[in-house]
N, C-alpha and C positions, 0 to 999 in steps of 0.2 A: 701663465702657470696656474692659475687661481681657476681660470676655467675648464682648464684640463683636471685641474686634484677634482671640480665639482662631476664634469664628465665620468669620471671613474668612481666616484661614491654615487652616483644615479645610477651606475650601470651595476655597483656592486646590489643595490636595493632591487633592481630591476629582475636581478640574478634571484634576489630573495624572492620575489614573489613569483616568479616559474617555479621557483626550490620546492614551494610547500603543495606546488599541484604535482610533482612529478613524481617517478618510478618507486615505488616501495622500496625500505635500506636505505632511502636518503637522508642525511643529515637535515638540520635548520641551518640558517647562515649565522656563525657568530657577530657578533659585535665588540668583541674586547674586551681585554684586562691585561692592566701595565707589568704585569710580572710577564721574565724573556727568560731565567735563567734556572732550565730544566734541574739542576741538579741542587739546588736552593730546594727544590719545590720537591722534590724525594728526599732530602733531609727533614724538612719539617713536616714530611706525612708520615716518618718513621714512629711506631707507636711505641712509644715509651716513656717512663716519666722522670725524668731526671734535669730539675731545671738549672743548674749552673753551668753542665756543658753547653745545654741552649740558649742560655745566654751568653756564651761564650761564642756561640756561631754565629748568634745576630747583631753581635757588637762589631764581630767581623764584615759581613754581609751589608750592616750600615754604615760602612765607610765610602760606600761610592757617590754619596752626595758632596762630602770634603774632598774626595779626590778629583771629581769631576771641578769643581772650585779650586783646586789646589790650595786649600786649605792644609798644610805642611802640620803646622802648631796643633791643631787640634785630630790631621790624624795623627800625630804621636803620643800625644796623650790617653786616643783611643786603643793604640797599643800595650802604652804601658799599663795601663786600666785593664787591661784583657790579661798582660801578662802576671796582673798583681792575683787578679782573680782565679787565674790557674794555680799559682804556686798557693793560696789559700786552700781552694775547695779541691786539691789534685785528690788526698784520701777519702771524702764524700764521692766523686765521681770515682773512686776504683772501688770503693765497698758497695758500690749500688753495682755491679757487675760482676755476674756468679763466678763463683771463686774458678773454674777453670780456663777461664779467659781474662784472669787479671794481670796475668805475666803479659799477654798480648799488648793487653788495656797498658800498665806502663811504660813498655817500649812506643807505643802510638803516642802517647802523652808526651814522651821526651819529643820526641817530632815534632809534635803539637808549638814546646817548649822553644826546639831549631826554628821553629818556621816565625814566632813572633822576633826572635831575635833578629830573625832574617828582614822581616818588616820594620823594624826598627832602623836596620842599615838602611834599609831602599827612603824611609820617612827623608832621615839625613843628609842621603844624597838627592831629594826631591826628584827618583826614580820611577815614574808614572810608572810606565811598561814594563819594571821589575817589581813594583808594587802588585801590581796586577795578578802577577804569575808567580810570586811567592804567595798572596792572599788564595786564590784558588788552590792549589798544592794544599795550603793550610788546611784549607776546608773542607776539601776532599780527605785528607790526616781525620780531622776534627769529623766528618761522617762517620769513616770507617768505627770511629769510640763507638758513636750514638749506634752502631748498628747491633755493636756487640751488648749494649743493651736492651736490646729485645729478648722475651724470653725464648728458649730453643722451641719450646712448646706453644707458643704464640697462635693462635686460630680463634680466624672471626667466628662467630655463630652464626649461621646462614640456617634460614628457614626449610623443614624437616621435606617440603613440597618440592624443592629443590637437590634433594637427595642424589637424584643420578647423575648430576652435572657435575663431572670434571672440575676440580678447584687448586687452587696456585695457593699453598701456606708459605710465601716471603717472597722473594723477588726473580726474577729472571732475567737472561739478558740474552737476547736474538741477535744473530744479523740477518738483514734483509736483504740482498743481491737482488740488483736490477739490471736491465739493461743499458742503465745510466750509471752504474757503479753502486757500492755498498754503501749501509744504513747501518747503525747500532742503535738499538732501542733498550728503553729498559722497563718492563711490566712491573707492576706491582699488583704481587697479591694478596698483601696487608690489608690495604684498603679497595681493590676492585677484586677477592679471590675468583669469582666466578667468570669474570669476563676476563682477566689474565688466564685463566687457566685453561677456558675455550679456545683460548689463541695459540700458547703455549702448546695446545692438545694436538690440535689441529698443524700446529708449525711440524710438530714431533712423526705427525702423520704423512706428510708432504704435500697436504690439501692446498696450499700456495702457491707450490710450485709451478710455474710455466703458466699462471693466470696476469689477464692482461690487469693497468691500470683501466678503469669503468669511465670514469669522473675525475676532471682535473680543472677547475677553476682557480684565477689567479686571485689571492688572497683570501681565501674562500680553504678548499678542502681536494685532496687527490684522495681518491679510493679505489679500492680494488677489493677480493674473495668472493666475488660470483662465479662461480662454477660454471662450465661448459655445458649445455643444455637445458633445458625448461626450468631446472631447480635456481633457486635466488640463493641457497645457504647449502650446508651442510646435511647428507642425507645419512644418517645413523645406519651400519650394515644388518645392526641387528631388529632393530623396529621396524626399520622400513620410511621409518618419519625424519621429516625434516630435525634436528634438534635446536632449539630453541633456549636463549639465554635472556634472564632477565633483566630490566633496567635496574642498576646497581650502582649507589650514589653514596658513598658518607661524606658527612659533614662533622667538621672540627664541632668537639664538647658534647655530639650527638652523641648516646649509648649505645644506640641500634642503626644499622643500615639501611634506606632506605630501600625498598624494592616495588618495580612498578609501578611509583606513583612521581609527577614530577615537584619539582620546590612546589609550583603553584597548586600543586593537588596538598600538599599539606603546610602552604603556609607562609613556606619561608621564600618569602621574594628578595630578599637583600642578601642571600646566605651565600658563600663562597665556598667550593666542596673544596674537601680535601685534597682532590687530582682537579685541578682546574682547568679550563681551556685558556692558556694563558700563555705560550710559550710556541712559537715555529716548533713544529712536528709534534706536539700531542696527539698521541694513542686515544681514539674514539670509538664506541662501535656504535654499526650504522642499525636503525631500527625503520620500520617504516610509519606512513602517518597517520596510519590508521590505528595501531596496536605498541605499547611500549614494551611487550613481551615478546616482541617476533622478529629480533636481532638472533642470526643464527652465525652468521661464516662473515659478512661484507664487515670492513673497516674504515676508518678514513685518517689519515694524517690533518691536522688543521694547520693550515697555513697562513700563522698569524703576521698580519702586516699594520703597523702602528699607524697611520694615517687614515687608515678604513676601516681600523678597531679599536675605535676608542675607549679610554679606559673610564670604567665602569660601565660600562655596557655591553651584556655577553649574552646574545640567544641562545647558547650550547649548553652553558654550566646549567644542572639542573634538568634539562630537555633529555640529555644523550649521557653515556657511560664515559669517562676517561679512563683508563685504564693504565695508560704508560706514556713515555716521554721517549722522542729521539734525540740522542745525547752525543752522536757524532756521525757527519755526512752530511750536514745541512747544505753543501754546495751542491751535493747529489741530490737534493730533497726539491730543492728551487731548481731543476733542469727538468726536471720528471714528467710525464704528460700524459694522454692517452694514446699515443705510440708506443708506449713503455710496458714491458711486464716485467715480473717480479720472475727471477730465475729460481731462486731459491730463497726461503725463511730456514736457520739454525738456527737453535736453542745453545749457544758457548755456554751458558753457567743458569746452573737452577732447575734443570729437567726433573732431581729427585725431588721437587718441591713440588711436585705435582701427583694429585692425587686422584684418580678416577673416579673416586664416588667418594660419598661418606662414608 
């Protein structure tokens, strides 16, 4: 066994270095990070500041070290510690939310409210698998608050250079139709506007459709949006020109977005972005290795796998755009290959979020 896991991390390394000689659009090979659960990681990229519901989500969020222990005693404590914290700070989390969505904001709070009780019973009955599926439910509840905290008018400031590029102001949600079955994805154009919103653009136009998967290696990355004939991207009807999307990175505490340049062009080699390559089916866009400006249409899904991605060590974050997370169809995601095309991309929720220019 020990010689086959080494067999497969030589061959994934082996992979890496053909990687960085090949085709323009292609990704670097990741290397990992221990976070798996996409919807964790679009809550805490949501931009807004209101720290006792966030603390409220990650009190929740960090129960899976005691539950994986069945440690009983202490997750209940973590409950009622969560449940004390709500009934305290419930009028601070409903005045920090503009007044026309506070009716919403207290009906989600009582839920909020159900869903610890409900935790409470599963603690009791030391109900792993109902634990589970009431903490999720909960925190999904507990999202939904934190979203209605964003302001309606929320927009990054993107660089004036960048003017014609289609941009995504909050979130979107696709389905991807293959010939292996359906994908749900979710964009975020909080913290990637320009690269969701290329996708978004491009989904709305039906540039995906009926293109094949390109690239599909195991633990590695499946890609596809090469266009039928000599073009690599996306060709504008009105320019004539290929359109071109920037490398577009923020990072938590940063003020400003980075553009064009990677962590190692300013600095930060330890930094974790805000969309991380961290989770089976993270949203990428592909650039080539010559240029970090010359990601047009090509995407790639990362196909993280824990034994050959270890954590702390990730060639992608930094390198390459994340942009979105796929949050349902993973059995479809892991069958996928280069026989496979993508039938259709739909935009279900968030198409008016998107804006053609400045």
């Amino acid at each position: 066994m020990a010689h086959q896991r080494l067999n497969a991390i030589l061959a994934a390394l082996i992979s890496f270095a053909l990687v960085t000689m090949a085709a323009p659009a292609w990704a670097d090979l990741p290397q990992g990070n221990a976070v798996k659960d996409p919807a964790a990681i679009l809550r805490d990229a949501l931009p807004f500041v209101q720290d006792d519901i966030r603390e409220l989500q990650h009190r929740l969020e960090l129960t899976s070290n005691d539950l994986r222990a069945k440690r009983w005693t202490a997750l209940g404590k973590t409950v009622s510690r969560s449940e004390a914290l709500l009934n305290t700070r419930r009028d601070t989390i409903v005045s920090a939310i503009p007044d026309a969505k506070r009716s919403q904001a207290e009906t989600l709070l009582q839920s909020v409210n159900q869903g610890l009780e409900d935790l409470k019973d599963k603690v009791k009955a030391t109900d792993k698998p109902g634990f589970i599926a009431d903490r999720r439910r909960t925190l999904r509840i507990i999202g939904d608050v934190e979203a209605l905290l964003v302001p309606d008018d929320f927009e990054r400031e993107i660089p004036a250079e960048f003017d014609a590029l289609p941009r995504l102001q909050g979130r979107a949600t696709l389905s991807v139709s293959t010939t292996q079955g359906e994908l749900t994805t979710v964009v975020d154009g909080y913290n990637a506007p320009l690269t969701a919103g290329a996708f978004v653009d491009l989904a709305l136009k039906g540039f995906y459709d009926g293109l094949p998967f390109i690239r599909a290696e195991d633990f590695y990355v499946l890609q596809s949006g090469d266009p039928e004939g000599p073009e690599i991207g996306y060709v504008d009807p009105k320019t004539k020109q290929e359109r071109h999307v920037p490398l577009e990175i923020r990072v938590p505490g940063e003020d400003d977005t980075i553009y064009n340049e990677t962590f190692e062009d300013v600095g930060l080699f330890k930094a974790t972005p805000t969309l991380p390559f961290a989770t089976l089916g993270t949203l990428g866009w592909a650039h080539s290795d010559q240029a970090l400006d010359d990601g047009s249409s090509q995407f790639f899904m990362f196909l993280y796998e824990a034994e050959l991605t270890p954590a702390g060590l990730n060639l992608v974050d930094g390198r390459n755009a994340a942009f979105g997370y796929v949050v349902d169809g993973f059995d479809v995601l892991e069958e996928l290959g280069t026989d496979d095309t993508i039938t259709s991309v739909k935009v279900i929720e968030g198409a008016e979020q998107l804006k053609a220019h400045a």
